[in-house]
Each structure stands twice: as structure tokens, then as C-alpha cells.
C-alpha positions in Angstrom: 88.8 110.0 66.9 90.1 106.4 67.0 89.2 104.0 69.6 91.3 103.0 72.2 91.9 99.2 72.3 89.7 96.8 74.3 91.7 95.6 77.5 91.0 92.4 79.1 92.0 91.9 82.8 91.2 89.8 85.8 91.4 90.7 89.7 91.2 89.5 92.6 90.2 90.2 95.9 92.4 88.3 97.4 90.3 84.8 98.9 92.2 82.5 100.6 92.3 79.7 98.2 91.2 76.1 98.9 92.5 73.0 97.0 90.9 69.8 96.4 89.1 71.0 99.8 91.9 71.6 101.5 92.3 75.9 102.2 95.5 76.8 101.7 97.5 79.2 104.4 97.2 82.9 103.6 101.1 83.2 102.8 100.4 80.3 100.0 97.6 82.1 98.8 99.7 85.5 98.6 102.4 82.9 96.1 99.2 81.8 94.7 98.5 84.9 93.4 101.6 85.6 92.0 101.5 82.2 90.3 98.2 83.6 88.7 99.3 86.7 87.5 102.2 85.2 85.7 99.8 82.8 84.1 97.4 85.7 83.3 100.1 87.3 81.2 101.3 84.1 79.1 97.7 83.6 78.9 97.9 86.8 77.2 95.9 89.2 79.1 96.3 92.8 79.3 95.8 93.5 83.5 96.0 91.9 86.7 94.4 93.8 89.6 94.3 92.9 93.5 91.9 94.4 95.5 92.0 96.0 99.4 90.2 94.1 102.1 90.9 94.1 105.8 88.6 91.0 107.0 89.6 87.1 107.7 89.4 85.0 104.4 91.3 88.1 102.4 94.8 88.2 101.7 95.1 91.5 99.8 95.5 94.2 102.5 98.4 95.3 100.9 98.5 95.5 97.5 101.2 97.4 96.5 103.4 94.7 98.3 101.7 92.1 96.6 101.7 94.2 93.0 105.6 94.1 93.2 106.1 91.1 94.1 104.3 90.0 90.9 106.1 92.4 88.7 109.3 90.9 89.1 107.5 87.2 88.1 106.0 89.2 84.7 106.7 91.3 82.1 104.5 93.1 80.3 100.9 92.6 82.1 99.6 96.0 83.6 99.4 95.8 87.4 97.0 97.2 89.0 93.9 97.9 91.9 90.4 96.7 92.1 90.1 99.2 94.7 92.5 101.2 96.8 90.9 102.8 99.8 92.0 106.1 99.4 89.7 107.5 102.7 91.6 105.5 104.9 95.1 105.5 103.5 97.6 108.3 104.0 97.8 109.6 100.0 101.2 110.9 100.6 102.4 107.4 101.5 100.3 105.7 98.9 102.0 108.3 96.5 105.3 106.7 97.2 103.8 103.2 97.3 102.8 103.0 93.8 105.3 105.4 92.3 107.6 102.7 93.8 106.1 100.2 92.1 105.9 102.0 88.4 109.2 102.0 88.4 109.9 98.2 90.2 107.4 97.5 86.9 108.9 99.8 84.1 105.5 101.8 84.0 103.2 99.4 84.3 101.1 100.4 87.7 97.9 101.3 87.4 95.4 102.5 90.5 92.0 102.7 91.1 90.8 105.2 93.9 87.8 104.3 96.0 86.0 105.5 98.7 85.3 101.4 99.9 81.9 99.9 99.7 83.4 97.6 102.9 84.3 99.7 105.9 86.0 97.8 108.0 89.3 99.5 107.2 87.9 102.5 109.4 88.1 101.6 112.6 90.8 99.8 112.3 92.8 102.8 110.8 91.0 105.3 113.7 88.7 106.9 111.1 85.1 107.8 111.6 82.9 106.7 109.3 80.6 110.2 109.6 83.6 111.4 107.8 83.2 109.5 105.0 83.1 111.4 102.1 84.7 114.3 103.4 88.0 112.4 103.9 87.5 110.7 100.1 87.7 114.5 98.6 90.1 115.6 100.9 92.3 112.8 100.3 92.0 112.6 97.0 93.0 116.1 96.6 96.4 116.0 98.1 96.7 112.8 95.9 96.8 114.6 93.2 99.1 117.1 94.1 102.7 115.2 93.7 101.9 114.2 90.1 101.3 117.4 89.2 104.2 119.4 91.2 107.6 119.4 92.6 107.1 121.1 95.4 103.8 120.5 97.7 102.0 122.9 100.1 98.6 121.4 101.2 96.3 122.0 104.3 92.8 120.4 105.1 90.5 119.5 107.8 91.4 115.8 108.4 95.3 115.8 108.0 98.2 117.9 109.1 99.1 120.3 106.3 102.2 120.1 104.4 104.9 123.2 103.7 106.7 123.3 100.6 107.5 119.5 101.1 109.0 118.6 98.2 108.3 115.4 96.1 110.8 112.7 96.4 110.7 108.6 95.8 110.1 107.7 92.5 109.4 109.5 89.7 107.5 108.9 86.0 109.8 110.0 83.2 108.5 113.4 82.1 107.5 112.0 78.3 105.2 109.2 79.9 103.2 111.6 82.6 101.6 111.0 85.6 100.8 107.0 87.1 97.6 105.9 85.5 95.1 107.1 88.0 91.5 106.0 87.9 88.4 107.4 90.4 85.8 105.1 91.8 82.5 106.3 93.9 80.5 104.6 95.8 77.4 106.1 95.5 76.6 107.1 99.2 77.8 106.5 102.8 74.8 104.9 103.6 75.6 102.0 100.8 79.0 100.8 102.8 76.9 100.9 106.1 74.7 98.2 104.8 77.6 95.8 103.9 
């Protein structure tokens, strides 16, 4: 079996940025990033990852915005998540976000699934934290499902079900496969309550 190659990355969550003492606004931060990401790749990294936070100081609540924004400043650098939030984030609409963005980046989206060791997204979203773990699974399931087929039909506990709805934005060529999908735990609900 032959390795794979070692990957070098950097993310970010997102910090509002301060200069010389001086904190920058959030929208210079956001070109900030950008700026960085661009400089990561000539620097010649292999990924640059933003992460999900929904908290003053953060400027990375929405990261597939962000991600496509910085893959028309780059090239070649894979673009990805520190963390996506998948238990409070509709995975139908998160489907289309970064499908939209693999092709904006000519394949290079990459996404890492959490369940989010900082919970402030669920309240704010109208999710109940007791239901953390079941809405994580559930999600993630129905995630799943448009990568794998054309036509969806999907029912759970915690989201209206869907009928033969079939799959439309975006679409991987057939010889590359499915968008790089990567899934994060966080080892218990009582871990995010603490933070």
C-alpha cells in the first residue's frame, strides 16, 4: 500500500484581526482572510480552512461565502472547513453550498462535519441542545444522501421528510466522486455545555 502524501494546511477561525493595536472592522478582516489564503498558496501550502463561529470577535459564520470568495483569489490550494456545524445547518442547503463552491473552485472544496464543541449556533438557529446528538446523526444522514443518489426520499424525527426530490445545483463529474467529506465528533454533549 503506498502512502498518501503529507498535507500541510492552516485555518482559521475567523478572529477579527488587530494591527499595530488597532482592530480592524469585521468586513476588513473577512478581505483579510482572503489576502491570507492567497498568501498561503504562493507560500506553497496544500489547504486553507475557515471555521464556523456565531459569537462577537468571529467573522466566519459563513464559510462557504467566505470559501468562494477566496477561490477566485487562488488557484490550486484546497479550500476547506475547520468545522461545519452540521446539527444546526439544514444539510440539504449545505449540500448546495459546497457543491456550489467545488465547482466555483474546479474541485477543490473540502468539508469537515461537526457536531460543535461551541453551542451558541443553537439557540440562535431554534435548536435544542437535549437534541444534540440526535440531530448530528440525523443530519448527517440525509447529508449523505445527494452524493450518493439522483433522486432523494428521506424522513426523520427533526426535519420534514423529503419525496423523490431530486438532486439539483451543482454536480461533481462522475470520474472524480463525491465532495471530500470528512466526520468530526465531539466526544459528548456534556463537553459543548462546558464551553
Amino acid at each position: 500500500m503506498t502512502p498518501l502524501p503529507f498535507k500541510i494546511g492552516l485555518n482559521s477561525f475567523g478572529e477579527v484581526a488587530t494591527d499595530d493595536g488597532w482592530t480592524l472592522s469585521d468586513a476588513e478582516t473577512v478581505r483579510l482572510l482572503v489576502e491570507e489564503a492567497a498568501l498561503a498558496e504562493s507560500s506553497g501550502l496544500d489547504v486553507f480552512s475557515v471555521g464556523e463561529h456565531y459569537r462577537p470577535g468571529y467573522v466566519d459564520s459563513a464559510a462557504p461565502v467566505l470559501l468562494s470568495a477566496i477561490a477566485t483569489a487562488t488557484k490550486r490550494i484546497r479550500l476547506g472547513t475547520s468545522v461545519t456545524v452540521l446539527s444546526t445547518n439544514d444539510p440539504v442547503r449545505l449540500y448546495h453550498d459546497f457543491s456550489t463552491l467545488d465547482a466555483v473552485s474546479n474541485g477543490r472544496a473540502q468539508l469537515v462535519l461537526g457536531r460543535a464543541s461551541a453551542t451558541e449556533s443553537f439557540p440562535l438557529f431554534g435548536y435544542d441542545l437535549a437534541d444534540y446528538e440526535e440531530l448530528f446523526e440525523e443530519k448527517l444522514a440525509l447529508f449523505m444522501r445527494p452524493q450518493r443518489e439522483e433522486t432523494v426520499t428521506w424522513s426523520g424525527a427533526l426535519r420534514t421528510p423529503l419525496v423523490a426530490c431530486e438532486r439539483t445545483g451543482p454536480v461533481r463529474g462522475r470520474e472524480r466522486g463525491p465532495m471530500t467529506t470528512v466526520q468530526f465528533r465531539v466526544s459528548s454533549p456534556s463537553t459543548t455545555r462546558h464551553r
